[in-house]
C-alpha positions as CSV (number, residue, x, y, z in Angstrom):
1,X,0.0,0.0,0.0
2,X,0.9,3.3,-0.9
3,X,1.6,5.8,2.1
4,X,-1.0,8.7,1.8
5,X,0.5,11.3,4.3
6,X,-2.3,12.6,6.6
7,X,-3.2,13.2,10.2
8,X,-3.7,10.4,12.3
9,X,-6.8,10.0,14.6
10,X,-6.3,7.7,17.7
11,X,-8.6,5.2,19.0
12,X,-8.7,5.5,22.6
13,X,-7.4,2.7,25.3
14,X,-9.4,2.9,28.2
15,X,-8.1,2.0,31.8
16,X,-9.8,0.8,34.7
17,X,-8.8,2.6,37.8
18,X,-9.3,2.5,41.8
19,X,-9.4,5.7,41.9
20,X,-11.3,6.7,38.2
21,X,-14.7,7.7,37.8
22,X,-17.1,8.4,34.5
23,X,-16.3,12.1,33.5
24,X,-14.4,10.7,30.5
25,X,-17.5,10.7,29.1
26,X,-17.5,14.5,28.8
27,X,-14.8,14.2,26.1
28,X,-16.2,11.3,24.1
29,X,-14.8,8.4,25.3
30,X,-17.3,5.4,25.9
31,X,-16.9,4.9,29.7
32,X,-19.1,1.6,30.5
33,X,-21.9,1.9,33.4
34,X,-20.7,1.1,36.8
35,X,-17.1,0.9,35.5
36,X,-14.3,3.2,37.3
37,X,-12.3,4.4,34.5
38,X,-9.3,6.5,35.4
39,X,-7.2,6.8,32.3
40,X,-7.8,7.1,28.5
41,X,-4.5,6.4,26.3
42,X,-4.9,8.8,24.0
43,X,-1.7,8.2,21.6
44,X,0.9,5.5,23.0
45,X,3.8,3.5,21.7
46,X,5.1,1.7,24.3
47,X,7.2,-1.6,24.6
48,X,5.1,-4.5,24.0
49,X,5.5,-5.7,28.2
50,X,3.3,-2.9,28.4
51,X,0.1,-4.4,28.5
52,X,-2.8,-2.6,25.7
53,X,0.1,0.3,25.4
54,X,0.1,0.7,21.3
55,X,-2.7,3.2,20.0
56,X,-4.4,2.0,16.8
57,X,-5.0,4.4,14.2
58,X,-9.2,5.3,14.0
59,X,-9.9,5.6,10.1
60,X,-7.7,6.7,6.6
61,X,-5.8,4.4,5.1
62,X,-4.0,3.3,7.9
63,X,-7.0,2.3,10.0
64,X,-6.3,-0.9,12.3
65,X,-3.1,-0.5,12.3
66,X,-0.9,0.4,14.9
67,X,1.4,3.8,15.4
68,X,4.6,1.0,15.5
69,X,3.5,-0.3,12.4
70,X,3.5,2.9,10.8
71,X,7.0,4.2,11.9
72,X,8.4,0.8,11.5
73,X,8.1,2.1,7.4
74,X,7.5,5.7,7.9
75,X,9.8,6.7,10.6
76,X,11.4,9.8,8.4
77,X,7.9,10.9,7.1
78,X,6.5,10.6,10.7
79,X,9.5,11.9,12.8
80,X,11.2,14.4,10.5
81,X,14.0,16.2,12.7
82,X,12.9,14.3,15.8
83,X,14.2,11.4,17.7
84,X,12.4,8.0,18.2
85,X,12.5,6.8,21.5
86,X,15.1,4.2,23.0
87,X,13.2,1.4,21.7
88,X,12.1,2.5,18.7
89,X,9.0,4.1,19.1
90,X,6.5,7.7,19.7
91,X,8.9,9.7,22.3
92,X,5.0,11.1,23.6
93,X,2.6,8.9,25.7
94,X,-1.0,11.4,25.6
95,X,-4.3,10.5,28.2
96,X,-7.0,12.0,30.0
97,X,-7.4,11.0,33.9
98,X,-10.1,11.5,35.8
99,X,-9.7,11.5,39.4
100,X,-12.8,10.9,41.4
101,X,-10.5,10.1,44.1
102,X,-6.9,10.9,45.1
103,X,-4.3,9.0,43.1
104,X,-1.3,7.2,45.1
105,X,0.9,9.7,45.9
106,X,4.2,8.5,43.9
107,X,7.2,8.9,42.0
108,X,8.7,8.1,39.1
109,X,12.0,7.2,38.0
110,X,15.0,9.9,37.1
111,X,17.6,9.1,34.5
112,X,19.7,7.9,36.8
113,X,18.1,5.1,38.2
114,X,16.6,4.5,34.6
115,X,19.9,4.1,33.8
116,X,20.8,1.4,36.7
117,X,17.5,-0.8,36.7
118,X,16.7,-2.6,33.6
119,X,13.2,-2.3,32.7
120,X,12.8,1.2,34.6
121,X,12.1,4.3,32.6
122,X,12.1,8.2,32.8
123,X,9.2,9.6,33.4
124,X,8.5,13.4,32.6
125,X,5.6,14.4,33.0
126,X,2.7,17.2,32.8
127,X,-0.4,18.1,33.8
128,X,-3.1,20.2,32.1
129,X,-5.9,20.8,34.4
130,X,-9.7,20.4,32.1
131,X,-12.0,20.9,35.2
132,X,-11.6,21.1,38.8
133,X,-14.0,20.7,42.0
134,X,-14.2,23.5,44.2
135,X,-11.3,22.7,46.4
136,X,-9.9,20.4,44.1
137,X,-5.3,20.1,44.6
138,X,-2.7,18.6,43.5
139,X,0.6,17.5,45.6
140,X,3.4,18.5,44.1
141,X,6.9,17.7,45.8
142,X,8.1,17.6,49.1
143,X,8.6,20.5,51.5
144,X,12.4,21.8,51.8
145,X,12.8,21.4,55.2
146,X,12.3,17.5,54.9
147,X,14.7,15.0,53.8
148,X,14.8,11.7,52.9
149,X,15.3,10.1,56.3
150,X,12.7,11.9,57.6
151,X,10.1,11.6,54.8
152,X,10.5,7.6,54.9
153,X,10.4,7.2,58.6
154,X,7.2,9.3,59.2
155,X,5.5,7.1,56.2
156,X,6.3,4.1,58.4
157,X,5.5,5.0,61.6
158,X,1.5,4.0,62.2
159,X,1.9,6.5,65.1
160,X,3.2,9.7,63.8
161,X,1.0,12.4,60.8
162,X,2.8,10.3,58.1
163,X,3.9,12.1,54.9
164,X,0.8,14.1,53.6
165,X,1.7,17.3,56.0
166,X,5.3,17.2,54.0
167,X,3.9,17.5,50.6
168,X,3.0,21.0,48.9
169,X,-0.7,20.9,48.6
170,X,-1.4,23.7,45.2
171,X,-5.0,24.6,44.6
172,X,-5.6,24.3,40.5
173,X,-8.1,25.1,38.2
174,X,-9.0,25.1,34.4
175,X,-6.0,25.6,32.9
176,X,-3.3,25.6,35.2
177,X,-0.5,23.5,34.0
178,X,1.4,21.1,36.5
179,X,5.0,19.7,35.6
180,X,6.4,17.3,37.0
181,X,9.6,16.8,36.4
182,X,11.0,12.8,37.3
183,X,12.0,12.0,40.5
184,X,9.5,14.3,41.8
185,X,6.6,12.9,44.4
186,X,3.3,13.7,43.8
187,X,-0.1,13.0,43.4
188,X,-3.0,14.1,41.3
189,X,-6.1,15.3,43.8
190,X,-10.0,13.7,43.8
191,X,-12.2,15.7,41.7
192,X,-9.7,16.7,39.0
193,X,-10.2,16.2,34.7
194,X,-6.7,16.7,32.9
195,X,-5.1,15.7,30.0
196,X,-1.3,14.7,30.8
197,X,1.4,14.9,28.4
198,X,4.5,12.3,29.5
199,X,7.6,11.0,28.0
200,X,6.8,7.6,26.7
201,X,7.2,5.2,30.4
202,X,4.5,3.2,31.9
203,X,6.9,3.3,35.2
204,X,5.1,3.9,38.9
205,X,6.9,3.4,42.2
206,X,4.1,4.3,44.8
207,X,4.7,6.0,48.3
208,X,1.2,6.1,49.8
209,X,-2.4,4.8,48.5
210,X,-4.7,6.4,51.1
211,X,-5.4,3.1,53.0
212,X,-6.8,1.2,49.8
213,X,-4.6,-2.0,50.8
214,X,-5.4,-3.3,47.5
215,X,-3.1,-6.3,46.7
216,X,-3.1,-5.5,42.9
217,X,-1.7,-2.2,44.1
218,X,1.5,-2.5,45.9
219,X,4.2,0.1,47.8
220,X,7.2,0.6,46.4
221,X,9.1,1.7,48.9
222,X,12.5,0.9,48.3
223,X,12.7,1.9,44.5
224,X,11.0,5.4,45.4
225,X,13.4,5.6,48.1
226,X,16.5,5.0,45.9
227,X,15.1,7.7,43.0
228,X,12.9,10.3,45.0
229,X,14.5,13.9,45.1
230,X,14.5,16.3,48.0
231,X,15.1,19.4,48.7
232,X,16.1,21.8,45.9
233,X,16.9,19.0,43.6
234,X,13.3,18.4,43.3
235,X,13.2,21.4,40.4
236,X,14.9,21.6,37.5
237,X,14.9,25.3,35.8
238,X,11.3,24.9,34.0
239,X,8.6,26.5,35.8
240,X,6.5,24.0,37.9
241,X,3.0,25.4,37.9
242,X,1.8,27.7,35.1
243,X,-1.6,29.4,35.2
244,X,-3.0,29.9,32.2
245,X,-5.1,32.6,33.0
246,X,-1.6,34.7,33.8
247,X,-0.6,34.3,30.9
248,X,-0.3,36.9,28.4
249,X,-1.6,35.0,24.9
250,X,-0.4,35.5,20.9
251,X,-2.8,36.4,19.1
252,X,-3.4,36.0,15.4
253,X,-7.0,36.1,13.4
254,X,-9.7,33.8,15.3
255,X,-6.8,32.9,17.8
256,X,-5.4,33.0,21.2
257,X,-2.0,30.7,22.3
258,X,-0.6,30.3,25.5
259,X,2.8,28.5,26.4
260,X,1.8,26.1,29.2
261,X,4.8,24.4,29.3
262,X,8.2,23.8,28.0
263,X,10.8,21.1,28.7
264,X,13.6,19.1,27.0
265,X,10.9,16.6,25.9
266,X,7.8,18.7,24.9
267,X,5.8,21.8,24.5
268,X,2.5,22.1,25.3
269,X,0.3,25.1,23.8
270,X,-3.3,26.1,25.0
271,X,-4.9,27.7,21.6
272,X,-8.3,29.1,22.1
273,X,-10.0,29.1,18.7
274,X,-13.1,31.8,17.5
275,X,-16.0,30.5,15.1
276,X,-14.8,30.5,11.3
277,X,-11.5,30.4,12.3
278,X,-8.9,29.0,9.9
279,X,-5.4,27.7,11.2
280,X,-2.8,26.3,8.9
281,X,-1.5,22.6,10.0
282,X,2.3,23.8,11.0
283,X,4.8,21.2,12.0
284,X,8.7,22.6,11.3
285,X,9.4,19.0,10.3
286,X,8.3,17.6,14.0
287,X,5.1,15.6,14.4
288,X,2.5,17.4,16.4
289,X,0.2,16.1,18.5
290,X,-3.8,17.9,18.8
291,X,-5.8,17.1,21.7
292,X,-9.0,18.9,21.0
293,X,-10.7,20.1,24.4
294,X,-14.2,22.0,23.0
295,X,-15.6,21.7,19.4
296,X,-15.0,20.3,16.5
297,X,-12.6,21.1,13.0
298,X,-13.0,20.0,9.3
299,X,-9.3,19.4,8.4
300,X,-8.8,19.9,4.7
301,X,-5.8,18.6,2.6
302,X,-4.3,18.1,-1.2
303,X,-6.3,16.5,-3.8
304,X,-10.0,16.9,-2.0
305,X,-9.0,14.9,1.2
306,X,-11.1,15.7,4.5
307,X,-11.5,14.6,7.9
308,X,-13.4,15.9,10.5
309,X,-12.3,15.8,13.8
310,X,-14.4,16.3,17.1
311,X,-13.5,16.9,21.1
312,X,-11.8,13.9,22.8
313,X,-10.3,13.1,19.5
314,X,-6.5,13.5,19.5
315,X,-4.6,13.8,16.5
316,X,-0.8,13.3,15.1
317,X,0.1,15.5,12.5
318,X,3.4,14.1,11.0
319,X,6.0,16.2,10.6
320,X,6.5,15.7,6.7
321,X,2.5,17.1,6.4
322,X,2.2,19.6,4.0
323,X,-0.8,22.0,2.7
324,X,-3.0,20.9,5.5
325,X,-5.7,23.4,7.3
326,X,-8.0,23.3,10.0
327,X,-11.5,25.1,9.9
328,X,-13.0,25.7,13.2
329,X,-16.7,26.2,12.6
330,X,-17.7,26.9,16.3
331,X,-15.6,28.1,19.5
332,X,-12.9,25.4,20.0
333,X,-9.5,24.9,22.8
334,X,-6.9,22.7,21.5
335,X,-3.8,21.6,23.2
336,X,-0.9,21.7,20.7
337,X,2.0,19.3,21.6
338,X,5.0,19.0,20.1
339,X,8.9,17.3,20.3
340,X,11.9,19.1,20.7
341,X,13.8,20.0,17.4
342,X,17.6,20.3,16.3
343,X,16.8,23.7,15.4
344,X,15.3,24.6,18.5
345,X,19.2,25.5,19.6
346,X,19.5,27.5,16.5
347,X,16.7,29.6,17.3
348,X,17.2,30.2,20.4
């Protein structure tokens, strides 16, 4: 078959959670009755141990098959000036959560014990907040004046306040961004809808799980002691919590984009988007990943092809794409992802 260069349209890969709830729902997915559903995999490559980790593509040409499929033969068409990951595949795992209960507070692993323990993977990560409860926080590192001793003998001791008084609780709201940068603990807070934007590791060591004592949930104490930061080597120099409504937005004709975040590993844009609006598909030669939050667009291309995409759907636009457009014909929000480039050094 001849490769016919167009966005790609994900189907989702829902995950039950503990801690999930049905508000997935609200961006299209098709969340059973009475099921807890925490996670939807929006676009994922990951290695095959990784159980359900490999996104299918939804309809073109392509549909049915999987995103490794596709680079395995289109790797320079899909990736342009960007890397593949260690093993071959997407260096950008995409989902929705949706808390309806605190997640484990956790941690994942740095580069250096990536680097040590075979199997173990970097995990970068951020977090771009779709709705919020009143009241609704996330944890987000551990106070300076605690170190590690300290941290993992209070989580032990059945007598003491245990750890949640050392964690920075931050109140959030529609469109604060959260990043999380590995080796970091955290936790997402109960009553919380983001979208999270990772580098591409399915890697988990958790701290704390609220008293769940679930056996298909276990501690991980000793890995999260061996990789968890503290103190100020918690941060690296990207900002850790972005609000979106400080932020002032470049504007063009029918739209408004915001920086959320930047890191080594991604960018992620908020781009409001007027009725009627046109926006050119722009890639400079990296793929770029849509995740469209409210309405709908008809994306046009060469030669009379169409596709019309609608919220919940996320979309990869490969970097090689050329003379494609996006018609918004009501309001829209669209998270614009995208990998790092050679010439991002250049530019800057």
């Amino acid at each position: 078959m001849t490769f016919e260069l167009e966005p790609l349209v994900f189907e989702p890969l829902l995950k039950q959670r503990a801690w999930g709830g049905d508000r997935l729902r609200r961006l299209g997915k098709r969340v059973p009755a009475g099921v807890r559903i925490g996670e939807s995999w929006e676009l994922a490559d990951l290695p095959l141990g990784v159980t359900d980790g490999r996104s299918h593509i939804a309809c073109g040409p392509w549909s049915g098959k999987s995103l490794r499929e596709v680079l395995n033969t289109q790797a320079d068409a899909i990736m342009g000036l960007a890397s593949l990951s260690d093993d071959g595949g997407f260096p950008l795992l995409v989902k929705y959560l949706d808390a309806n209960e605190h997640l484990s507070i956790q941690v994942h692993p740095d580069a250096a014990f990536a680097a040590a323990t075979p199997g173990a993977s970097l995990k970068s990560e951020a977090w771009i907040v779709l709705d919020a409860a009143p009241g609704a926080i996330v944890y987000r590192g551990v106070k300076l004046d605690v170190d590690r001793e300290r941290f993992f003998s209070d989580l032990q001791d059945p007598k003491g306040p245990g750890i949640v008084p050392h964690l920075n609780a931050v109140s959030v709201e529609r469109g604060d961004c959260i990043y999380l940068p590995s080796g970091i603990c955290h936790a997402l807070g109960a009553g919380l809808l983001v979208a999270e934007v990772q580098t591409p590791s399915d890697t988990t060591f958790r701290v704390f799980d609220w008293g769940r004592h679930d056996p298909a949930r276990p501690l991980h104490l000793e890995q999260a002691r061996r990789c968890m930061r503290f103190g100020t080597a918690q941060e690296d120099r990207y900002p850790g919590i972005v609000r979106r409504k400080d932020l002032q937005p470049f504007q063009t004709a029918g739209f408004q984009t915001r920086s959320l975040c930047r890191t080594p590993f991604f960018e992620v844009e908020w781009i409001d988007v007027s009725p009627n609006a046109t926006l050119p598909v722009v890639t400079n030669d990296v793929p770029v990943v849509w995740s469209v939050l409210e309405g709908s667009a008809e994306l046009a291309g060469p030669n009379g092809r169409a596709l019309r995409i609608r919220h919940g759907d996320t979309v990869l636009m490969p970097a090689r794409l050329q003379r494609w457009s996006a018609r918004f014909p009501e309001p829209a929000a669209v998270l614009r992802s995208t990998l790092p480039s050679p010439t991002d050094r250049i530019l800057a």
